[in-house]
N, C-alpha and C positions, 0 to 999 in steps of 0.2 A: 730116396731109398736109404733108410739105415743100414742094414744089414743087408749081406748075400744069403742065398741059402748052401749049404756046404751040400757036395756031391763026395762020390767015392775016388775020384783023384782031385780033390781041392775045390774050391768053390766054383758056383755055375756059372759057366764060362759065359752065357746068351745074357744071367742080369749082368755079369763083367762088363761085356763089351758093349752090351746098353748104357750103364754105366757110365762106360768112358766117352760114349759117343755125344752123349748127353752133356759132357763136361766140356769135351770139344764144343758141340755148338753153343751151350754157354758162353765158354772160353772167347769164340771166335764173335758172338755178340759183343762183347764185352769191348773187344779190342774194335771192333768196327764202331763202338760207339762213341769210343775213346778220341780214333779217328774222326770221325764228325766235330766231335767238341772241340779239337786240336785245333780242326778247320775252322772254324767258327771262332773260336779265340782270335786266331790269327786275322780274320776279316775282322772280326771287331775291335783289335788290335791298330788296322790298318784303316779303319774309319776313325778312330779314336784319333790317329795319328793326322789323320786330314784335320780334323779339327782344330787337332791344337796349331798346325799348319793356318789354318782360315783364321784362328783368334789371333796369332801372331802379326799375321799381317793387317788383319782390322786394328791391332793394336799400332802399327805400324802406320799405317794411315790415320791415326787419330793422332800420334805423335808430328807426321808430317803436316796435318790441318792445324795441329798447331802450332809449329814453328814457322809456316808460310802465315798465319793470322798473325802473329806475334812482330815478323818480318815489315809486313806489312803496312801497321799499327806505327810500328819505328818509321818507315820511309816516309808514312802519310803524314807522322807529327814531325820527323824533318823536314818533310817538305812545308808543311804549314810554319815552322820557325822561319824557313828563308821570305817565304812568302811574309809574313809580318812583318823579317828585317825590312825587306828591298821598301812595304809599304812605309816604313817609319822614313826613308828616304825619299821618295816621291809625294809628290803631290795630294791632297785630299780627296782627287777622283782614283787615282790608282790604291789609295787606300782604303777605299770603299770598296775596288774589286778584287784585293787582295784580300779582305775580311771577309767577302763574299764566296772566295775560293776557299780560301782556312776553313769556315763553316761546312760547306759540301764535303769537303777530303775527312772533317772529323766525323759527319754523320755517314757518310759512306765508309767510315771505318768505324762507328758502330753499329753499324748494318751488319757489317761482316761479323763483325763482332757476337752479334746477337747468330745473326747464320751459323757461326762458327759454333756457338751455343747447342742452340736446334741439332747441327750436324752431331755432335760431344752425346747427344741422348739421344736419337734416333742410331748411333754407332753402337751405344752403351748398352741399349736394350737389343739392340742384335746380338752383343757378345751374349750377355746375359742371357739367350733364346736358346744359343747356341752351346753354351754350357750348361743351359741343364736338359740339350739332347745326350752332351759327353756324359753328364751325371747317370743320366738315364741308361745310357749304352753298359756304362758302367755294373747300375745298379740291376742288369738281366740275370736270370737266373740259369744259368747253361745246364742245370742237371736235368733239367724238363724239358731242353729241345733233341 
């Protein structure tokens, strides 16, 4: 409504108060929508935040599968040096099953190694899966729900 129409003490009171009542439930749409998106922020705010929770510690466990590989890796080739030493001091049958230990302890540490591998991109494409559900959370468009 542009205009009121004017009466003999001032404008028409019934479009007046249409008017205003009209502006009220405007008004009050308005704010109850506002409301909704506030809420909605906040959950998506609060899922977002799970995420970055969940990629932290997937990151956290990828740092920890590699320092126990790495650990590992170290123990397996100390122990394979002692093993050598002790062979170069014993006999030619103990050094036959010392060479024979050295050999298992390195390929079982590049077992792990390769595992370790596999685990490194089976983790990587999870993070990756999982960021671009955040990206996506992200990229919603709150004025249409």
């Amino acid at each position: 409504m542009d205009k009121f129409n004017y009466e003999a003490n001032g404008y028409n009171r019934a479009e007046v108060n249409k008017f205003v009542t009209d502006v009220i439930k405007e008004t009050e749409g308005i704010i109850n929508k506002c409301k909704d998106q506030k809420k909605e922020i906040a959950d998506l705010k609060e899922k977002l935040s799970h995420y970055e929770d969940l990629e932290n510690t997937l990151k956290q466990s990828l740092i920890n599968a590699e320092k126990t590989a790495d650990n590992v890796k170290r123990l397996a080739r100390e122990e394979a040096d002692i093993i050598v030493s002790d062979a170069k001091h014993n006999a030619s049958r103990i050094v036959g099953e010392s060479l024979l230990k050295a050999r298992k302890i390195e390929t079982d540490a590049d077992t792990l190694e390769k595992n370790v591998k596999i685990f490194k991109r089976k983790l990587k494409i999870i993070v990756e899966q999982q960021m671009a559900v955040v990206e996506e959370i992200e990229t919603l468009d709150l004025e249409d729900k």
